[in-house]
C-alpha positions in Angstrom: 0.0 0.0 0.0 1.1 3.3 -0.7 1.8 5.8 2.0 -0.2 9.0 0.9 0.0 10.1 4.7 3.6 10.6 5.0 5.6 12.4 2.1 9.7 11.5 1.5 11.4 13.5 3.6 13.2 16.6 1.7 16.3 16.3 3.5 17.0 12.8 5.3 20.4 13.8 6.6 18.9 16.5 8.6 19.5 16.8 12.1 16.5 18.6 13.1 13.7 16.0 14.6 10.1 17.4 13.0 7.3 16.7 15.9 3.6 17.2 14.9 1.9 18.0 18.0 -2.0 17.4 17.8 -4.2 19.3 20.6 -7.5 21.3 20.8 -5.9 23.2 23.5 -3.9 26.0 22.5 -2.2 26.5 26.0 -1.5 22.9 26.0 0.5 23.0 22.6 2.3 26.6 23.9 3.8 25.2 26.8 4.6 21.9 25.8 6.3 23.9 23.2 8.2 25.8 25.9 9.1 22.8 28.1 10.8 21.3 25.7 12.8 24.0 24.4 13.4 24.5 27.9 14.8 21.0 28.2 17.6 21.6 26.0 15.7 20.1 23.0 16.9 23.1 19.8 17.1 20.5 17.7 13.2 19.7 17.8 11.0 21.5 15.7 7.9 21.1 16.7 4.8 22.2 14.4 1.3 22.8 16.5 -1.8 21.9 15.3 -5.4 22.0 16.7 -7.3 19.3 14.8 -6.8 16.1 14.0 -8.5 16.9 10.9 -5.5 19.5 10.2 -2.9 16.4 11.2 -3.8 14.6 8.7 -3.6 18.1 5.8 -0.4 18.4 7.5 1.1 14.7 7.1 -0.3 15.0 3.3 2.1 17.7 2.7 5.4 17.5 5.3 7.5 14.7 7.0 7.7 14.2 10.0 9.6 12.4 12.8 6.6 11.9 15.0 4.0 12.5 16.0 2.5 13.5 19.6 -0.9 13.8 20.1 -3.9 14.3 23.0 -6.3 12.1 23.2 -9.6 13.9 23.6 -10.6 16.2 20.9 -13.4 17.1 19.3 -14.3 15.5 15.9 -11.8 12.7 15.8 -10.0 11.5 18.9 -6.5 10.8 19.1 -7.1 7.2 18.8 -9.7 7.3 15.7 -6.6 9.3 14.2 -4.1 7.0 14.8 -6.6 4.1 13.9 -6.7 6.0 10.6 -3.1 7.0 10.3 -2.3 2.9 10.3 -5.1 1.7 8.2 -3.9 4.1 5.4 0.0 2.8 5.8 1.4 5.6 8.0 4.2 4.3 9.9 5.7 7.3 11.7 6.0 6.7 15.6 2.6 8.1 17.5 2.8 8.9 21.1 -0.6 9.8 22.5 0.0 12.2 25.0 -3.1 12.8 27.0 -4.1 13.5 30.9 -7.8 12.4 30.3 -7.8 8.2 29.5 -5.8 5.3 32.1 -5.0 1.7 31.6 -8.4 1.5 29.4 -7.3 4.1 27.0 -3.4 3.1 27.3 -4.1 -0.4 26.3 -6.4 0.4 23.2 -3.8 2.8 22.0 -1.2 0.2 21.9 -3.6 -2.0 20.4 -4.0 0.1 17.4 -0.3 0.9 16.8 0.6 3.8 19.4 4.5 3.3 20.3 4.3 5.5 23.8 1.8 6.5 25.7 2.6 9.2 28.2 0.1 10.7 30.5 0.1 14.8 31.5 0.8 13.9 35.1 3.5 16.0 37.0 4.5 19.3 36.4 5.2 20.3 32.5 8.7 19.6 33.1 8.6 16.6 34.2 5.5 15.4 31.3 8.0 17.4 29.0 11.3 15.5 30.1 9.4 12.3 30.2 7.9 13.1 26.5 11.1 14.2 24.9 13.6 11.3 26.1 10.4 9.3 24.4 10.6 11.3 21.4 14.9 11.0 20.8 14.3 6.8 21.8 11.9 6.4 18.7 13.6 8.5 16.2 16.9 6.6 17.1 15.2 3.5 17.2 13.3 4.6 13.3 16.8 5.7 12.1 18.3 2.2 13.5 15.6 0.3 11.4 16.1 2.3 8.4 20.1 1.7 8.4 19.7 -2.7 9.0 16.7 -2.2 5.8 19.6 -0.3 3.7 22.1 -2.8 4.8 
C-alpha cells in the first residue's frame, strides 16, 4: 500500500527532529512547546496543530519524525486518528499524549499501533522531560531500522 500520509522526507540527513503536536488546546500545545525548548531540546521542531483533521492536511504535505498527540478532541479523537493514520500505511511513531484516559485508553492505543503512551501527570517539566527522552528513543530506534533495511 502506498503511503499518501507521509511524504519522503526533503532532507534525510537532517538533524533537526520534526514533531507534529495534535491538541485542541492551545495552552496545552504553547507550553509543551516551551518545556521542551526548555529541556535543552533546539534540535526539535515542533509544528502545532489543533485538529486532527488538520494532522492529517499536515502529514499529506510535510514529513515528520513523529508525531505526539492528545487524546480527547473534538471531531476525531487521538485514537480514531491514529486508527486511521495505520489503516492508510502511515508508519511514523505516534505517542498519545493525553491527561484524560488510564490503563483503558493506554491499552487500546497500543492495540491500534501507538508506540508510547505518556500521561500529562506532573509538572510540565517533568511530562515534558518524560515526552522528549520518548521522542529521541523512537527516532533513534526509526533511524536504526532504516540503516539494517539499507544494509
Amino acid at each position: 500500500m502506498v503511503n499518501d500520509l507521509q511524504p519522503p522526507s526533503s532532507n534525510p540527513m537532517s538533524k533537526r527532529i520534526r514533531i507534529l503536536h495534535v491538541d485542541d488546546e492551545p495552552t496545552d500545545l504553547e507550553i509543551t512547546r516551551i518545556f521542551l525548548r526548555r529541556g535543552g531540546n533546539e534540535d526539535f521542531e515542533i509544528v502545532s496543530v489543533l485538529s486532527a483533521k488538520e494532522a492529517l492536511k499536515r502529514l499529506r504535505e510535510e514529513h515528520f519524525d513523529v508525531i505526539v498527540c492528545d487524546y480527547k478532541m473534538p471531531m476525531m479523537n487521538g485514537l480514531e486518528l491514529l486508527e486511521e493514520l495505520r489503516w492508510n500505511g502511515s508508519t511514523v511513531p505516534f505517542i498519545l499524549f493525553t491527561g484524560k484516559g488510564g490503563e483503558k485508553v493506554a491499552k487500546e492505543a497500543f492495540n491500534k499501533g501507538a508506540d508510547n503512551y505518556i500521561t500529562k501527570d506532573g509538572g510540565p517539566i517533568t511530562q515534558c522531560n518524560k515526552l522528549a527522552r520518548a521522542i529521541r528513543g523512537l527516532v533513534k530506534a526509526e533511524k536504526t531500522e532504516e540503516v539494517q533495511q539499507n544494509k
